[in-house]
KOLKOLNU-705014 format. One line per field, with one value per residue (C-alpha): residue number from 1; x, y, z. Coordinates in steps of 0.2 Angstrom, whole numbers. Example, Ala and Ser with C-alpha at 12.3 -4.5 7.8 and 13.67 -1.06 7.14 Angstrom:
seq = (1|2) $
px = (62|68) $
py = (-22|-5) $
pz = (39|36) $
***
This chain:
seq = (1|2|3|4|5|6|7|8|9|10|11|12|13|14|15|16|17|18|19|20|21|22|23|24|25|26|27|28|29|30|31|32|33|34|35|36|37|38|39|40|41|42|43|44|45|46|47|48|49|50|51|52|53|54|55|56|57|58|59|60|61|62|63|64|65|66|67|68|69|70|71|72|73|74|75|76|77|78|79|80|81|82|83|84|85|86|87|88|89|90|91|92|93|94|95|96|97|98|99|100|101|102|103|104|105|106|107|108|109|110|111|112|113|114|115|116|117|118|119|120|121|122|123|124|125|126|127|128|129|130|131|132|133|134|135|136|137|138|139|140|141|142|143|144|145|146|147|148|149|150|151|152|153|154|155|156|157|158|159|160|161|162|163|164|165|166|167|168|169|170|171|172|173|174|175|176|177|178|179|180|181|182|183|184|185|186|187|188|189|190|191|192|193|194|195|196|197|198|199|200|201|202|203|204|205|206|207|208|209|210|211|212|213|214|215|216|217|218|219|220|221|222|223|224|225|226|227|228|229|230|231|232|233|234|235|236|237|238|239|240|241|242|243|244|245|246|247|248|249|250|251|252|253|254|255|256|257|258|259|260|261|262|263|264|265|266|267|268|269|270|271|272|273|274|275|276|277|278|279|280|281|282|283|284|285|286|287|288|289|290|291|292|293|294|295|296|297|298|299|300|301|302|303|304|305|306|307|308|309|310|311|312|313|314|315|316|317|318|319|320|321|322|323|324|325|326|327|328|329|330|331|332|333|334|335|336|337|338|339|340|341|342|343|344|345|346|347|348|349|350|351|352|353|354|355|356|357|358|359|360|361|362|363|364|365|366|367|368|369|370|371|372|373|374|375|376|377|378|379|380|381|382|383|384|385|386|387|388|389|390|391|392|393|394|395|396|397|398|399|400|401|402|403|404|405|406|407|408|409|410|411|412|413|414|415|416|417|418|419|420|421|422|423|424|425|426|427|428|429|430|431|432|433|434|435|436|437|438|439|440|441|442|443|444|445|446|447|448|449|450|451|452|453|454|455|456|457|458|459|460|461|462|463|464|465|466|467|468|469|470|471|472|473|474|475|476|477|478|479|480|481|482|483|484|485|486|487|488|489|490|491|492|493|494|495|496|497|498|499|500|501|502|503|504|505|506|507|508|509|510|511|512|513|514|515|516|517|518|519|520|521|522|523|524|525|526|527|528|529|530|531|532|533|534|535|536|537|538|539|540|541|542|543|544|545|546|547|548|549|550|551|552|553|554|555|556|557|558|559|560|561|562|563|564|565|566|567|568|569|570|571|572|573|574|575|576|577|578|579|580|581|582|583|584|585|586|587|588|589|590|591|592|593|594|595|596|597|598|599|600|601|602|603|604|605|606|607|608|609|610|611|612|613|614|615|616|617|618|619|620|621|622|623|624) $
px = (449|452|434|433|422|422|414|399|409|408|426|429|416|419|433|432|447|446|436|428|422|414|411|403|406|392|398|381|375|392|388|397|386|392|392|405|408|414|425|424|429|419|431|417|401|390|374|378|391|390|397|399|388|386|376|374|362|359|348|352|361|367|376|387|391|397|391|375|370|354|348|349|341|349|344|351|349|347|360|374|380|396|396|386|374|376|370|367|366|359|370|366|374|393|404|422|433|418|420|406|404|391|388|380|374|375|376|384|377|380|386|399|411|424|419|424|417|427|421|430|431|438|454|470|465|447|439|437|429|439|436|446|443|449|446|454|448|430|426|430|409|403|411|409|400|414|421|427|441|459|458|453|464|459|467|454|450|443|435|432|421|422|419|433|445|445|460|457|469|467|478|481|493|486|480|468|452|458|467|450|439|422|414|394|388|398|396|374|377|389|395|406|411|420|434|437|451|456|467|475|479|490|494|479|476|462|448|454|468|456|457|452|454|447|453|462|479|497|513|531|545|557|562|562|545|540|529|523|505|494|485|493|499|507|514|534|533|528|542|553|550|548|565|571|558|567|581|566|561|579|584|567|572|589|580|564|566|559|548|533|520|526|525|526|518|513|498|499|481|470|471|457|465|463|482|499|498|490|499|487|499|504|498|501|491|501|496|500|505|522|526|538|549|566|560|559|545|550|552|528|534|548|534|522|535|539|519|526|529|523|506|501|511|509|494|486|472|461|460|466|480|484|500|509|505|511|524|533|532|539|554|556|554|565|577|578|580|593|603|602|603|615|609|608|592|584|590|581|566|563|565|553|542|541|537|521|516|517|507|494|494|490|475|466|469|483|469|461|460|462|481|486|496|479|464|446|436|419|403|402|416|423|441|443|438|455|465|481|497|499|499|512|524|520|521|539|546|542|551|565|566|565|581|589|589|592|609|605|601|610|601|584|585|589|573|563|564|563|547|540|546|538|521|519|504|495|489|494|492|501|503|508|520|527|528|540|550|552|556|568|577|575|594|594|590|586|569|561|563|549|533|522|505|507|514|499|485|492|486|496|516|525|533|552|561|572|588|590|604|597|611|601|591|603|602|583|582|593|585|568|573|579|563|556|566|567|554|559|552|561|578|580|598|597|589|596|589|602|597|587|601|605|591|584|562|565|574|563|547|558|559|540|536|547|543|524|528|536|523|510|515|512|522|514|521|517|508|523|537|528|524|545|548|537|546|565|563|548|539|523|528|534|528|532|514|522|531|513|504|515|516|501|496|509|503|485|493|498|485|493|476|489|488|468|468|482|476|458|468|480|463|454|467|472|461|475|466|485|485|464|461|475|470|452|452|466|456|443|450|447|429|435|444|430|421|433|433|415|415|431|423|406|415|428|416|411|431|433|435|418|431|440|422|415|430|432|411|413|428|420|406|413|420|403) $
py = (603|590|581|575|561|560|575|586|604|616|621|626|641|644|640|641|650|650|641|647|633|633|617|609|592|582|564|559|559|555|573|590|604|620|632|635|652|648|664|657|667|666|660|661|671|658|658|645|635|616|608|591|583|564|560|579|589|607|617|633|644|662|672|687|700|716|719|712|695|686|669|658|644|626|609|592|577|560|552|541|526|533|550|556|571|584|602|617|632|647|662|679|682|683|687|681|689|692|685|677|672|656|651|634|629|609|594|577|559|549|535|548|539|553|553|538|543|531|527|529|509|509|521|519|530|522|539|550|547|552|556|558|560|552|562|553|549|559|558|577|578|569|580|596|604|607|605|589|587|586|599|612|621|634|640|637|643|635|637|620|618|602|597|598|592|585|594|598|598|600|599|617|630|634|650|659|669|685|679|669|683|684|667|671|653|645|663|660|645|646|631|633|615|617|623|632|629|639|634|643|633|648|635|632|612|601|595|577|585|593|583|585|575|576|568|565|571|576|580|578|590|578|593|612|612|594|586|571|571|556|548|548|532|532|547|544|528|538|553|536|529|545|553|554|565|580|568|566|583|589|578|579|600|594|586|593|612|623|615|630|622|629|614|594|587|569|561|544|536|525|507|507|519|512|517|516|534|551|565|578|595|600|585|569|554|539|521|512|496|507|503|493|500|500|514|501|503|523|522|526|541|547|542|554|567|568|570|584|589|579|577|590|606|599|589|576|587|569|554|545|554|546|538|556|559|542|534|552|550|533|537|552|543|528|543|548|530|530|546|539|518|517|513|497|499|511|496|483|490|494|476|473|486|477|460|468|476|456|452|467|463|446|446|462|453|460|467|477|495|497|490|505|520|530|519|524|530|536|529|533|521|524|529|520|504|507|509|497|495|500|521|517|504|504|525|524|510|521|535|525|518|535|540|527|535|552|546|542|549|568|574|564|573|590|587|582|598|608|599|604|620|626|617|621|627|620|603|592|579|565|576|591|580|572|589|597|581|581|599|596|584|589|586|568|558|543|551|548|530|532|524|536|528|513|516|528|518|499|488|476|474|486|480|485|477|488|481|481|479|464|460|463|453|436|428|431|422|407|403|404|393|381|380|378|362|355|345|359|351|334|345|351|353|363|380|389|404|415|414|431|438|455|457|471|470|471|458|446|453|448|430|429|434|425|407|414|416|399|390|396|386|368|363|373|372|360|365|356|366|383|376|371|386|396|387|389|408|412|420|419|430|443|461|469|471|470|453|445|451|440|427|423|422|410|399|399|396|382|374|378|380|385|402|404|413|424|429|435|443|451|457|463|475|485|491|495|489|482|468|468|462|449|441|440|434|420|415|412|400|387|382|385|399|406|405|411|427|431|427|441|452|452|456|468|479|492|496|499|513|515|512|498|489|492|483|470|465|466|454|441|442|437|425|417) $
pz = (475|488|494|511|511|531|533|529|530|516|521|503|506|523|535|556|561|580|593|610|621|638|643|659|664|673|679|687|668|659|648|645|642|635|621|606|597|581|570|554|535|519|506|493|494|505|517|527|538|538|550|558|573|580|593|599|607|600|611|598|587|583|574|576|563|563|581|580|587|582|583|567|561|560|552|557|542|547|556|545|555|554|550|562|556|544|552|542|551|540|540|531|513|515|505|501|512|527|545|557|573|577|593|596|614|614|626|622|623|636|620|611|605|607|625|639|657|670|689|701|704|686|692|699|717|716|725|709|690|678|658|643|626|610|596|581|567|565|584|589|579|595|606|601|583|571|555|558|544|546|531|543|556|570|586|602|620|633|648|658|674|684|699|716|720|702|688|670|656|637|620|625|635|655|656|667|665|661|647|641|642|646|651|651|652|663|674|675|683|695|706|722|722|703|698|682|670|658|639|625|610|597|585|571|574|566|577|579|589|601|618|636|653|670|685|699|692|698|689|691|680|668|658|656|644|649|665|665|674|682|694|710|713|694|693|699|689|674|675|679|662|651|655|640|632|632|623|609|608|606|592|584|583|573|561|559|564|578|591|591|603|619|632|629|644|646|653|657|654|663|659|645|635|617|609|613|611|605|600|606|605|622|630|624|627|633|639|656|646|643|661|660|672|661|650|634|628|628|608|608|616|603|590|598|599|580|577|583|568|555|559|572|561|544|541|529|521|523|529|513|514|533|527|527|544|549|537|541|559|560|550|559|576|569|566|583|590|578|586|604|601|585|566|570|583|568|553|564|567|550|548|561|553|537|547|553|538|529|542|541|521|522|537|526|510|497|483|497|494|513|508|497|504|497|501|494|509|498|503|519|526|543|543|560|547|537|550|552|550|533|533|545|539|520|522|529|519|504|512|516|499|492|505|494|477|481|492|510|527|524|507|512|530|521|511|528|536|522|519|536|538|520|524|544|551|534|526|512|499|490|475|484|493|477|470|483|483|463|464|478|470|454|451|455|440|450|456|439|441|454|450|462|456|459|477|482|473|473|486|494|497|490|474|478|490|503|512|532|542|554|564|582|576|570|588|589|576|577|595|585|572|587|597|581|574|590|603|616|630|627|624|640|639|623|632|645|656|651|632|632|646|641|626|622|621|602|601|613|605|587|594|599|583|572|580|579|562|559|569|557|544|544|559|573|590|605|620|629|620|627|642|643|636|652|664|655|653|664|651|658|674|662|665|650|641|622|628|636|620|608|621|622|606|601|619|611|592|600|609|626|637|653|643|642|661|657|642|650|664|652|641|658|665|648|633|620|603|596|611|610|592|590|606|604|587|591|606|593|582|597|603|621|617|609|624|634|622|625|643|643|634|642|658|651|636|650|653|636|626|615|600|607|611|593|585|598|594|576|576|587|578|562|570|575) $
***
């Protein structure tokens, strides 16, 4: 039996199959009100359905059986820091095989931290608020009362009441009331300055892919199942820079299989946003910083795509078990780059790939568990705690290594989709995954040489090395080493504008980080080489958020203070956690940096998603 320790369910007794929610969204007090109707089926004979709440109101429960509805006890233990609060909901004697209906009637916190409520000073029209959720990791428990496990699918309804002029959308196919059914609470109240929308999601999903926003919103058509909607004054930039998504999906059909999810729209998120991107099915979450206005940064977008499938149809049964969902995706994503840039593009960011996952190794420290493909998550730790680079990069560097022994791209990407395509619609382990691949390959001798324990349980970096064609990359490089060996601002004649002419951001981001790298060591930069280096490639005018993040980290590694405003300006306008955290914690190795991170902070926590501001305040204050 696979334990979840994220979650209080009793899912091995009885699982939700279906969801109905009717929610009501109430800016003036930052809280949706509604009822769910849980259809849950005994797997073994039980008495009660467990389920997972965090900062939740519940006004009252029933249940529904055979026709007859009757109200039903529930109990709430103390609240767990991070786990929120275990609810046990008494149901009568089931047994295996019998279904159920539970209807809860509940009201979030105005603190959820699934939940971020924006004003309308805090949007791009400034006349509207706006909300969004964010329901990864074990945040869907502060939204709505679930089973709040990867380890759990159901297919949901919703009906959505907000306020005019205002447009709902959810992780879900548009439908309309008739297709909902009845709607008895939302229908006592009724409000003729709302709108109700109305969702269907078919495909069973796990709660952390439940997801709703509310705002001002518009859409534009880039392809025949795809829109991209915003605000809007950011709508045309957005259907500008995702163009290609259709390209994405296409490909990600070759190599995966069918595509069963209906639509893939886009949202293009306010600025405080936390991720580059979230692959909510049918809607995905994507980030502002993507802006670049040369579709460049488009690769988050072909990422969030193959979630498509691994991920959102075949999913990690728990949260130790991230690393499936994510070392897939990025191989599949680095797949599809692959088919539309050359294998060069997909060689060199592997490379670059394995750069970050050093650098993630050594800031957690190589013996953590944290470090492991599998890390131990008993005790009550958060899974947002173990999140890094590592499910992501250590995940698909094993996958790429195990491409290797069983002959390359064709018989690994034959594997890949029959993988997907005998799992969908249900979750997985390591072990069932190591067991499909072992049969699979079962005529391949070189799959026994594969030490699977120590990849799944051994913290650190990865104890075989893989080969990458880094030719993109050779250029980025040499100029690196250059500014590096050099007293730039005394070699004037040495650097030329036209250095970076014609890179792609990869390859500029490559340089930024290798010279970060070099100057790490004991000859750190100058301020006086960035400062010639700002001035001979303009760097500090650059709009491309991915550039200004590494940037300005390796300005303030250097003791450049010309970058302290820059950086505050660059930490007030966005609230993506992967600029956030490197930033802060640089600008804290330096008493006036340090202050100029708290100062930032102070101003900027209220724009910030409740999970951005929680890890943002624990790294400053362990920097104190």
């Amino acid at each position: 039996m696979v334990v979840d320790h994220s979650s209080f369910a009793n899912t091995e007794q009885i699982a939700v199959r279906h969801a109905d929610l009717e929610l009501d969204i109430h800016f003036s007090s930052k809280t949706i009100s509604g009822v769910v109707r849980l259809q849950a089926e005994a797997l073994q004979d039980t008495s009660e359905l467990v389920i997972d709440t965090r900062d939740l109101q519940l006004h009252g429960a029933s249940h529904l059986l055979c026709g007859s509805q009757a109200s039903t006890p529930f109990h709430l233990d103390q609240s767990h820091q991070a786990l929120g609060s275990k609810c046990s909901i008494a149901l009568p004697h089931l047994r295996a095989g019998a279904r159920i209906t539970v209807h809860i009637e509940f009201t979030t916190s105005p603190s959820s931290s699934a939940i971020q409520f924006l004003a309308p000073e805090q949007t791009a029209g400034g006349k509207h608020p706006y909300l969004f959720t964010q329901c990864q990791a074990i945040h869907a428990r502060s939204f709505v009362p679930c089973q709040d496990t990867p380890g759990a699918k159901m297919t949901y309804k919703a009906a959505v009441r907000v306020p005019a002029p205002l447009v709902a959308l959810m992780s879900a196919l548009q439908t309309d009331a008739q297709s909902f059914g009845q709607t008895p609470y939302l229908d006592t109240k009724p409000r003729p300055d709302a709108a109700t929308y109305y969702f269907e999601q078919p495909v069973p999903i796990p709660s952390y892919l439940l997801a709703l926003a509310v705002g001002e919103l518009e859409s534009r058509e880039v392809g025949p199942i795809t829109r991209v909607w915003s605000e809007p004054s950011m709508v045309d930039a957005g259907a500008h820079e995702f163009a290609d998504t259709q390209r994405f999906l296409d490909i990600g059909v070759e190599l995966a299989g069918e595509y069963v999810w209906g639509r893939y729209d886009l949202l293009l998120m306010p600025p405080s946003f936390p991720y580059g991107g979230m692959e909510n099915p049918c809607l995905t979450f994507v980030t502002p910083t993507l802006l670049a206005g040369d579709r460049s940064l488009a690769n988050v977008v072909a990422h969030e795509v193959a979630h498509s499938w691994t991920g959102n149809l075949i999913t990690n049964a728990t949260w130790e078990h991230f690393w499936l969902n994510e070392g897939f995706t990025v191989l599949l994503e680095r797949k599809i780059i692959g088919r539309m840039e050359g294998e060069q593009a997909l060689q060199f960011a592997s490379y670059l790939g394995y750069n970050e996952l050093k650098e993630t190794v050594a800031k957690i420290g190589p013996d953590h568990t944290f470090t492991a493909l599998i890390p131990d998550l008993s005790g009550g730790i958060d899974p947002d705690d173990a999140f890094s680079k590592v499910p992501y990069e250590k995940g698909s560097y094993f996958l790429y290594y195990l491409q290797g022994l069983v002959g390359g791209p064709r018989p690994f990407e034959a594997f890949l989709k029959a993988y997907v395509q005998a799992h969908r619609f249900s979750v997985h382990t390591s072990d069932s995954m190591r067991s499909f691949f072992l049969d699979f390959f079962k005529d391949v001798p070189a799959v026994q040489q594969v030490d699977w324990e120590t990849w799944f349980h051994r913290p650190g970096l990865p104890t075989v090395r893989n080969s990458y064609d880094t030719s993109l990359g050779r250029a980025a490089f040499d100029l690196a080493d250059r500014w590096h060996s050099s007293e730039g601002a005394s070699t004037s004649g040495s650097f030329e504008t036209t250095d970076l002419k014609g890179w792609s951001t990869s390859q500029t981001t490559a340089f930024l980080a290798h010279l970060l790298q070099l100057s790490a060591g004991s000859a750190p930069l100058k301020p006086a080489t960035t400062r010639h280096m700002a001035a001979v490639y303009r760097l500090d005018e650059s709009h491309n958020s991915e550039i200004r993040a590494l940037w300005y980290r390796l300005c303030l590694s250097a003791g450049d203070e010309a970058a302290l405003p820059l950086t505050a300006a660059f930490l007030k306008e966005q609230g993506r956690m992967k600029f956030l955290r490197p930033l802060y914690q640089v600008l804290c190795r330096s008493e006036k940096g340090r202050q100029v991170a708290v100062q930032t902070f102070e101003s900027a926590r209220g724009t910030y998603h409740p999970i951005a501001a929680k890890m943002v305040a624990s790294d400053l204050k362990a920097k104190q």
